[in-house]
C-alpha positions as a Markdown table, in Angstrom:
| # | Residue | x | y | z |
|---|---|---|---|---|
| 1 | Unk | 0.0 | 0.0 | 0.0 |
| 2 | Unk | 2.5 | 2.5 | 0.7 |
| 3 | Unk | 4.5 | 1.7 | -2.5 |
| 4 | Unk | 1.1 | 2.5 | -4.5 |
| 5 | Unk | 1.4 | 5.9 | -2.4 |
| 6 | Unk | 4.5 | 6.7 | -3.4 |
| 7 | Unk | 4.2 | 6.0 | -6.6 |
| 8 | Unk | 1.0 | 7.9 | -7.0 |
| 9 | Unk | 2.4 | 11.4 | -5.4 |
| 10 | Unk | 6.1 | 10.6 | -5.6 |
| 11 | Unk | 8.9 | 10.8 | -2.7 |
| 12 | Unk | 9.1 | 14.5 | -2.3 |
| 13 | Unk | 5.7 | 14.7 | -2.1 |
| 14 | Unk | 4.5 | 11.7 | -0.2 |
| 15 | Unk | 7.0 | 12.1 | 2.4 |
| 16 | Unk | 5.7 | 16.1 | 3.0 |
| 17 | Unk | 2.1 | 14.7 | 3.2 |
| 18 | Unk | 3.0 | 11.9 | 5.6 |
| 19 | Unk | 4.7 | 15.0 | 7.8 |
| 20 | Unk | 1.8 | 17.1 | 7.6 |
| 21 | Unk | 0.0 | 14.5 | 8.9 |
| 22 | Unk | 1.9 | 13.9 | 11.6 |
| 23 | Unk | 2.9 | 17.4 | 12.9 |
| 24 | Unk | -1.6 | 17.9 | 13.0 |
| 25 | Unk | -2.4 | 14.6 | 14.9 |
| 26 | Unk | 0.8 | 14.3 | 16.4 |
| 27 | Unk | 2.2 | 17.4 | 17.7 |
| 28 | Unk | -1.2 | 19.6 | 17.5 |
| 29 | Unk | -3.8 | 17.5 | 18.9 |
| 30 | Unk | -2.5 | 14.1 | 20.8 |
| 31 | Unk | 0.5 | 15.7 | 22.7 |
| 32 | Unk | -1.6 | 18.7 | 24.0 |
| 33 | Unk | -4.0 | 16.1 | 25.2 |
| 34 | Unk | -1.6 | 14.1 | 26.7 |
| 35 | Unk | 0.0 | 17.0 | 28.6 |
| 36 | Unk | -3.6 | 18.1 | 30.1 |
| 37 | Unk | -4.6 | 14.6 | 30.6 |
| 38 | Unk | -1.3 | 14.4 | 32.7 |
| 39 | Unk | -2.3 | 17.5 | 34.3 |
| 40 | Unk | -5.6 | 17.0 | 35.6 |
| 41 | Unk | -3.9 | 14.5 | 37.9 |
| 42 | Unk | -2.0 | 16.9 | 40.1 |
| 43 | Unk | -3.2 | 19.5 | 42.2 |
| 44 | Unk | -2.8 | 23.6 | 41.6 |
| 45 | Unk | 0.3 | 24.3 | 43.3 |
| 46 | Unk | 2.7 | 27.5 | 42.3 |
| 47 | Unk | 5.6 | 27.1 | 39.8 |
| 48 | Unk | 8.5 | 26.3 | 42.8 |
| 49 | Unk | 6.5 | 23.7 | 44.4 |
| 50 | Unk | 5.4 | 22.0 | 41.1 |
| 51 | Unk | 7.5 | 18.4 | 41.1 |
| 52 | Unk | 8.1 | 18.5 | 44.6 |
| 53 | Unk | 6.4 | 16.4 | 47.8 |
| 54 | Unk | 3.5 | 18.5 | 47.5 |
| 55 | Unk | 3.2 | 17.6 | 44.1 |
| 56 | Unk | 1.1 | 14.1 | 43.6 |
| 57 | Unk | -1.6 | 12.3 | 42.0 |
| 58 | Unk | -5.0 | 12.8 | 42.9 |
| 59 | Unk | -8.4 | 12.9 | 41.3 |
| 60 | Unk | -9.4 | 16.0 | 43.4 |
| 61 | Unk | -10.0 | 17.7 | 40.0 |
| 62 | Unk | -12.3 | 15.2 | 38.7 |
| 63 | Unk | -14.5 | 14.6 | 42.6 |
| 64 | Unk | -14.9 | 18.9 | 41.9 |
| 65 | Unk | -17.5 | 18.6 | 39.4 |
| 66 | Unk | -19.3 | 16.2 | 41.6 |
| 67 | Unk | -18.3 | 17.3 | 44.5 |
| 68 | Unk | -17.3 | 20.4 | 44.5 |
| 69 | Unk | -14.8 | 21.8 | 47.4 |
| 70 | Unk | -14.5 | 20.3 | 50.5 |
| 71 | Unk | -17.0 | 21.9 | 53.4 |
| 72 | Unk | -19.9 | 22.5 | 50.3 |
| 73 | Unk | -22.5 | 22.3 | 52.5 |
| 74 | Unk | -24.8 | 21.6 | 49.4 |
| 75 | Unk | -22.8 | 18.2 | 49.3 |
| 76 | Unk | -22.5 | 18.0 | 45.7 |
| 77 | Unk | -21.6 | 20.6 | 43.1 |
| 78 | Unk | -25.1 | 22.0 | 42.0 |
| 79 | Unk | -24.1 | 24.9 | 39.9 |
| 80 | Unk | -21.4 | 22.9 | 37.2 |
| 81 | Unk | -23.1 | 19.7 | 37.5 |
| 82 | Unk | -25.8 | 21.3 | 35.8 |
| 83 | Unk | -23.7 | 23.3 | 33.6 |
| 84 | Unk | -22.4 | 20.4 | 31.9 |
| 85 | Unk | -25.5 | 18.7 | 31.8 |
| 86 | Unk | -27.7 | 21.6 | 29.9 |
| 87 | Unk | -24.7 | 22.3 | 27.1 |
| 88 | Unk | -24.7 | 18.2 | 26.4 |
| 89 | Unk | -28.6 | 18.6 | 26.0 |
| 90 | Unk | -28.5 | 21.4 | 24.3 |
| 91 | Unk | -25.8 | 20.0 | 21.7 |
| 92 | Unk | -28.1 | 16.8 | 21.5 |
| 93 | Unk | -30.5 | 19.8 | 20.9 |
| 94 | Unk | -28.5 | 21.8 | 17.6 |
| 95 | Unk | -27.8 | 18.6 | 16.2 |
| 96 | Unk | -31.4 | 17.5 | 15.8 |
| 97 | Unk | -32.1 | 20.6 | 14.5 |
| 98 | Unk | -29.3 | 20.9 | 12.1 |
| 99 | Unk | -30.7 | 17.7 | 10.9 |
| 100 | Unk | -33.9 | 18.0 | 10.4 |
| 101 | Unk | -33.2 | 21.7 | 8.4 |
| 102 | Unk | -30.1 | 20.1 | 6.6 |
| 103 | Unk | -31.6 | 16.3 | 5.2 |
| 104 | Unk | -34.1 | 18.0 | 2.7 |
| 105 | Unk | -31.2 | 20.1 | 1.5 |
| 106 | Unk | -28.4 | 17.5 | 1.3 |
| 107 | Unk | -31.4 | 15.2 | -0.3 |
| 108 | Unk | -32.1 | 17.9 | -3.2 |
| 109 | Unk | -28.6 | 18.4 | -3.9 |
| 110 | Unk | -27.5 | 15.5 | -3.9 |
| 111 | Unk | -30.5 | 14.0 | -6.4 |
| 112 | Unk | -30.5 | 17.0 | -8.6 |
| 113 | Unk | -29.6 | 17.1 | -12.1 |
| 114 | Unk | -27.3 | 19.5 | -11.6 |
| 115 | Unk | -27.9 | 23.1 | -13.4 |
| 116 | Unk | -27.3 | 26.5 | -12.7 |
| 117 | Unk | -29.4 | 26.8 | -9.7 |
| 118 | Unk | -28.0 | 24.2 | -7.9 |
| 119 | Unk | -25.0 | 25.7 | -8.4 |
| 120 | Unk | -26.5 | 29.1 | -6.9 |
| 121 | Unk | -27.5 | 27.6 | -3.7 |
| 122 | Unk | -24.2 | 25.9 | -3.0 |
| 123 | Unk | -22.5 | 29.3 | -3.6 |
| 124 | Unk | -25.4 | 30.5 | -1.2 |
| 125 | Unk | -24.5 | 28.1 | 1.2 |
| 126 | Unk | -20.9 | 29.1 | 1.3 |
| 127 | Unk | -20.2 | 32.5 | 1.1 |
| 128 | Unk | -21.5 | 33.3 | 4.5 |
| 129 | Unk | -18.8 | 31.6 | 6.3 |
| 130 | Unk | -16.9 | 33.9 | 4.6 |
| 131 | Unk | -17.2 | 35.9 | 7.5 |
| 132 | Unk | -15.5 | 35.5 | 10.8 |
| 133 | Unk | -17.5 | 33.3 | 13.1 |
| 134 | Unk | -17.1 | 36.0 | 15.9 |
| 135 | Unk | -18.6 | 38.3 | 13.5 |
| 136 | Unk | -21.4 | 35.8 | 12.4 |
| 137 | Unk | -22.5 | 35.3 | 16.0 |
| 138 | Unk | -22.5 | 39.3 | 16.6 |
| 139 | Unk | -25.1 | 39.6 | 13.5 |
| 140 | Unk | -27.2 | 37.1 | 15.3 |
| 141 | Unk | -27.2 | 38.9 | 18.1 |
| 142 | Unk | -28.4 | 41.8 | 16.3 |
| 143 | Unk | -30.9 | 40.1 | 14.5 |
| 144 | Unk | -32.2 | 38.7 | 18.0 |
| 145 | Unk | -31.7 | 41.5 | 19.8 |
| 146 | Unk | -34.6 | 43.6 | 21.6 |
| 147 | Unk | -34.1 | 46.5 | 19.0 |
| 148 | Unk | -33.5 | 44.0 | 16.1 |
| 149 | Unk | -34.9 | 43.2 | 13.1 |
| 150 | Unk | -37.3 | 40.4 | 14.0 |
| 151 | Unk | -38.7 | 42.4 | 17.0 |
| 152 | Unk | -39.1 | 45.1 | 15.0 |
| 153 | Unk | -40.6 | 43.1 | 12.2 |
| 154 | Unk | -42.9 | 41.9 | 14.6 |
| 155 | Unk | -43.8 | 44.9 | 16.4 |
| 156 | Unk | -44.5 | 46.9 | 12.9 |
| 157 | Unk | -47.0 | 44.5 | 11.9 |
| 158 | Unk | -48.7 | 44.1 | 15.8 |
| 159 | Unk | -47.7 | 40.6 | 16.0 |
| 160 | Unk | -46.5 | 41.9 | 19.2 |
| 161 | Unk | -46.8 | 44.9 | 21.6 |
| 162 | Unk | -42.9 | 44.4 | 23.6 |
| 163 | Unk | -39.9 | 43.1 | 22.6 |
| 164 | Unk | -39.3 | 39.4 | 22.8 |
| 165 | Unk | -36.0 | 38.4 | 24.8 |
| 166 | Unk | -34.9 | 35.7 | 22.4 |
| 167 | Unk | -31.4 | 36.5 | 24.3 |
| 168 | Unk | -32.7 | 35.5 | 27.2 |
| 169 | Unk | -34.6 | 32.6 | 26.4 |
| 170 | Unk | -32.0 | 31.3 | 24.2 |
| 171 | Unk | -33.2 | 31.2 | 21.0 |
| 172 | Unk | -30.5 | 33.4 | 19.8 |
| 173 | Unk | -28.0 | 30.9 | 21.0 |
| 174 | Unk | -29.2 | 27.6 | 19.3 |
| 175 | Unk | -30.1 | 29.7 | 15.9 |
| 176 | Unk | -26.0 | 31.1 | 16.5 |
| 177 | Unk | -24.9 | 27.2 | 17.0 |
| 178 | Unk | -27.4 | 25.6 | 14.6 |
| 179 | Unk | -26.2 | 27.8 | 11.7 |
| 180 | Unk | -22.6 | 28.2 | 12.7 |
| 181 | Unk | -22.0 | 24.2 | 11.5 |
| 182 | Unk | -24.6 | 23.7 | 9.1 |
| 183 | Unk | -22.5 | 23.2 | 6.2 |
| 184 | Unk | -20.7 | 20.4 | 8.5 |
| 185 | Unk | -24.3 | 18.7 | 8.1 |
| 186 | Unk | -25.3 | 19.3 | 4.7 |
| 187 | Unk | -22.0 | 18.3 | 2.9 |
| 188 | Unk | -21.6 | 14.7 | 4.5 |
| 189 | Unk | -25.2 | 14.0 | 3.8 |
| 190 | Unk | -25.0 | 15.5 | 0.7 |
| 191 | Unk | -21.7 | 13.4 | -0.5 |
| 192 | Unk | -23.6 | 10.3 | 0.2 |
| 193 | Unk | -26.9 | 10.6 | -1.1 |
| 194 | Unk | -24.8 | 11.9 | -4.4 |
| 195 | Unk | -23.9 | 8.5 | -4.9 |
| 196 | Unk | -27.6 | 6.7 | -4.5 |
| 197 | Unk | -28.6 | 5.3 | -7.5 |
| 198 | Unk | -31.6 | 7.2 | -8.9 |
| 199 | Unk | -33.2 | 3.8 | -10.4 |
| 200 | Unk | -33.7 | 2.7 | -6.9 |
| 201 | Unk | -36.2 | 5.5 | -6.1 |
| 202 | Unk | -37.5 | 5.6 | -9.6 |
| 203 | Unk | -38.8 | 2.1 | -8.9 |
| 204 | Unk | -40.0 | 2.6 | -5.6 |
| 205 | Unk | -42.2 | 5.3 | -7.1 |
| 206 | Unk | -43.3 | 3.1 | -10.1 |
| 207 | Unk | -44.5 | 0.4 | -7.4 |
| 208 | Unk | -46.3 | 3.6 | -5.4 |
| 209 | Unk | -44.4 | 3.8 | -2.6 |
| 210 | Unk | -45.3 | 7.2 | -0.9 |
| 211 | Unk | -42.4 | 9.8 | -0.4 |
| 212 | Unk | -41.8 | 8.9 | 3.1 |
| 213 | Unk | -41.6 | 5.4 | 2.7 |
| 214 | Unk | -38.8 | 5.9 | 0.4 |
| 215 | Unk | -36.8 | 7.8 | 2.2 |
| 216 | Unk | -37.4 | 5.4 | 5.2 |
| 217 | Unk | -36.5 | 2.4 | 3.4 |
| 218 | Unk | -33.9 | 3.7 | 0.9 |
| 219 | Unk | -32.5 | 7.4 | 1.1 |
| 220 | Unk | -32.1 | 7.3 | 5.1 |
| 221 | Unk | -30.6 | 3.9 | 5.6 |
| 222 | Unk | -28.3 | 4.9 | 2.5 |
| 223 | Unk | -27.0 | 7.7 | 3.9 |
| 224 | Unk | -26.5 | 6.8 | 7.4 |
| 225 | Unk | -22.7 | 7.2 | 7.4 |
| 226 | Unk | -23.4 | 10.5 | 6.2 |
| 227 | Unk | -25.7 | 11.5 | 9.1 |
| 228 | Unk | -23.8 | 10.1 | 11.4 |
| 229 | Unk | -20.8 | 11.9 | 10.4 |
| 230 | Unk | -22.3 | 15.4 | 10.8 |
| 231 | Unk | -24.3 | 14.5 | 13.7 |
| 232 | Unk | -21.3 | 13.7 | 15.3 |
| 233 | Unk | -19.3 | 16.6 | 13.7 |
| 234 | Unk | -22.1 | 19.4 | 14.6 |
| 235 | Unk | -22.8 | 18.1 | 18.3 |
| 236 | Unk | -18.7 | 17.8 | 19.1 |
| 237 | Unk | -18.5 | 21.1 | 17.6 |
| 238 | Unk | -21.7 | 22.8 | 19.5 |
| 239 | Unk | -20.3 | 21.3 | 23.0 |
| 240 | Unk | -16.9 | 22.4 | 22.8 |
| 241 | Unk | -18.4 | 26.1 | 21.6 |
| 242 | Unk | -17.0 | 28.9 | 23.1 |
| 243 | Unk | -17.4 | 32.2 | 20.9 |
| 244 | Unk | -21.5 | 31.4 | 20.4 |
| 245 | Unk | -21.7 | 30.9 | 24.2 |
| 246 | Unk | -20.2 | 34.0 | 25.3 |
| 247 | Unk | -21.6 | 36.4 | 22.6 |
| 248 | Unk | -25.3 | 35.0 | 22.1 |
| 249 | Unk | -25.4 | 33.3 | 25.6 |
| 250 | Unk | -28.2 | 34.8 | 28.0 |
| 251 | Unk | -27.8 | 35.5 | 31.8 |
| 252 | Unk | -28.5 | 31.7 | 32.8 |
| 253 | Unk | -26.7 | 30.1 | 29.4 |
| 254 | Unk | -23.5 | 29.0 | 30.8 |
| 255 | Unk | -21.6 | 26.5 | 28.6 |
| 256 | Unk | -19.4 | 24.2 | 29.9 |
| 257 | Unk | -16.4 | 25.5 | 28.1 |
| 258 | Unk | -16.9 | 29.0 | 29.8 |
| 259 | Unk | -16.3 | 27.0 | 33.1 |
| 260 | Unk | -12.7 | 25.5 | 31.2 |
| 261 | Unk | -12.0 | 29.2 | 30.3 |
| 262 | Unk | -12.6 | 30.5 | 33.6 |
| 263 | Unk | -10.2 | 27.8 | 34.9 |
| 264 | Unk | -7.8 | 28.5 | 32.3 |
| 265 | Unk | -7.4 | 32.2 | 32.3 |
| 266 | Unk | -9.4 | 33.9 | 35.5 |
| 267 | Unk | -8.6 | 31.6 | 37.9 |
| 268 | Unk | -5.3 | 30.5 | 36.4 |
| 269 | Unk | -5.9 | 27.1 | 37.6 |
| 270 | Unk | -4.6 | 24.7 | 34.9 |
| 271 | Unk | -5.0 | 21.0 | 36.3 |
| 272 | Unk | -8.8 | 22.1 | 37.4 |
| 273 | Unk | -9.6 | 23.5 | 33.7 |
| 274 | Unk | -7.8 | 20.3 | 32.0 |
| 275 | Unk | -9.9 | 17.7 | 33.9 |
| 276 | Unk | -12.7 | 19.4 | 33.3 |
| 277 | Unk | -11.9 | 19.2 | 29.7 |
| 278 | Unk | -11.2 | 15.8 | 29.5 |
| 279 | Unk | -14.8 | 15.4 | 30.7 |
| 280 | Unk | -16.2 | 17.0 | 28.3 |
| 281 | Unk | -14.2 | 15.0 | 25.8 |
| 282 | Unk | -15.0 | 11.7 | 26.9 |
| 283 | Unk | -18.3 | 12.8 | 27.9 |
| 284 | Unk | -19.2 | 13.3 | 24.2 |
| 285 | Unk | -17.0 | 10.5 | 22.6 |
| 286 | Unk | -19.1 | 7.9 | 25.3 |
| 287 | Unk | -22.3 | 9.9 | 23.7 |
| 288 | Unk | -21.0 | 10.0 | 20.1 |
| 289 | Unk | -19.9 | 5.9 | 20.2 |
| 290 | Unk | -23.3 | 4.9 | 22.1 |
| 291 | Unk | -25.3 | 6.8 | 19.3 |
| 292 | Unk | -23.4 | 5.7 | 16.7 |
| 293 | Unk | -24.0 | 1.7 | 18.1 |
| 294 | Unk | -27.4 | 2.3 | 18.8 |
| 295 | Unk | -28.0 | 2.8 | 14.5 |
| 296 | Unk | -25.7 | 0.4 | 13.8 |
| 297 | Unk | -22.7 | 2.3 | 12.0 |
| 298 | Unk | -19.5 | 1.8 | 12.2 |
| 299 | Unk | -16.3 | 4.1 | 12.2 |
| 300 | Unk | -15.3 | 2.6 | 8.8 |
| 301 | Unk | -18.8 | 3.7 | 7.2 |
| 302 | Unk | -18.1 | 7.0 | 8.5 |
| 303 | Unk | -14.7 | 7.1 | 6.7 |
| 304 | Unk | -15.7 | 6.2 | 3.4 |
């Protein structure tokens, strides 16, 4: 196999893809995981007494979330127990919706003829993320806001007499999240469904099968790897969310990651912010895995 590589893109440039593939799972993403997993074991001392008797193993970091500090009178840690909770419910929640909006898209697509207009609505699709996600989620938050344009749409027209606080009540949010990964939906979907064989549906519809029955029995079991690989793309994406969070997040919208931030960088402490990431990670991959066995797909149908 790897002398069909090399002969395909040649030494010089085999050898530089096999690097660059190295240095980004490698260096970027497993040692920096292995250094905080590392971390989370050891308590928050200062830099001199790092490495020294006061300096163990201990999965104080991890009891926290439960927990919390020792003395809560509570007995368990109310506030980021249910922190993490609500953001894994509310990714569960943008996936779904991403979808539900994204399936009939990804289905026309991918069945069309092809044509101008098709072409159109990919372009449509695209050129929005253009734009910096940071700037994305500020539009929505005009958009949402109480002086913005679908209160005021509203209001001209007497749908409503005040102001709806879709900041508030987090609509803002899950229409920030939903659209910030929508392509990460469509396009795996879409890639799949491209490859269904139109005869197939052309005879369910000769034998008067109705539109939902052929999606059921042909279209959707099809394209499963595709779903699965954006579902699991947009809800690993929408848990790990930060910018959306801060920027469209109401009073009583704390995500999960704003805890690891505040860990990181307010309270400078390191090993607390790392475990608490590592939850989060394996939190979603037990999710991600359990979902993914419950349809029956596997990781190779994913990576076709």
């Amino acid at each position: 196999m790897l002398t069909n590589y090399f002969k395909t893109n040649g030494m010089v440039m085999g050898w530089g893809l096999l690097l660059l593939v190295f240095f980004w799972i490698v260096i970027l993403i497993i040692l920096p995981q292995i250094y905080m997993f590392n971390l989370s074991f050891h308590p928050h001392l200062p830099p001199p007494e790092m490495g020294g008797p006061k300096d163990f193993l201990t999965l104080e970091n991890y009891r926290y979330l439960v927990f919390g500090a020792d003395g809560n009178p509570d007995g368990y840690n109310k506030v980021d127990l249910l922190v993490f909770i609500r953001t894994l419910t509310a990714a569960a929640f943008v996936t779904i919706l991403d979808l539900f909006l994204c399936y009939p898209i990804a289905y026309y697509l991918g069945q069309s003829t092809g044509g101008g207009f098709v072409r159109i609505l990919v372009l449509l699709l695209i050129i929005p993320y253009w734009i910096n996600e940071i700037l994305r989620a500020f539009a929505f938050k005009i958009i949402f806001g109480d002086s913005g344009v679908i209160n005021e749409f509203l209001m001209f027209f007497s749908v409503i007499d005040s102001p709806i606080d879709f900041i508030r009540a987090n609509v803002a949010l899950y229409a920030g999240l939903g659209y910030a990964y929508i392509l990460l939906m469509i396009f795996p979907m879409y890639n799949v469904i491209e490859s269904l064989d139109r005869n197939q549906i052309e005879a369910a519809r000769d034998m008067g099968a109705p539109w939902w029955m052929i999606h059921k029995r042909i279209v959707i079991p099809y394209a499963k790897p595709g779903i699965s690989s954006g579902c699991t793309m947009v809800f690993m994406l929408s848990a790990g969310a930060l910018a959306a969070p801060q920027i469209l997040g109401g009073p009583s919208s704390l995500w999960f990651t704003q805890l690891v931030y505040q860990w990181f960088n307010t309270g400078g402490n390191w090993p607390q912010a790392s475990a608490y990431a590592i939850i989060l990670l394996l939190a979603c991959l037990v999710i991600v895995l359990s979902v993914m066995k419950l349809f029956k797909v596997n990781m190779g149908d994913i990576g076709k």
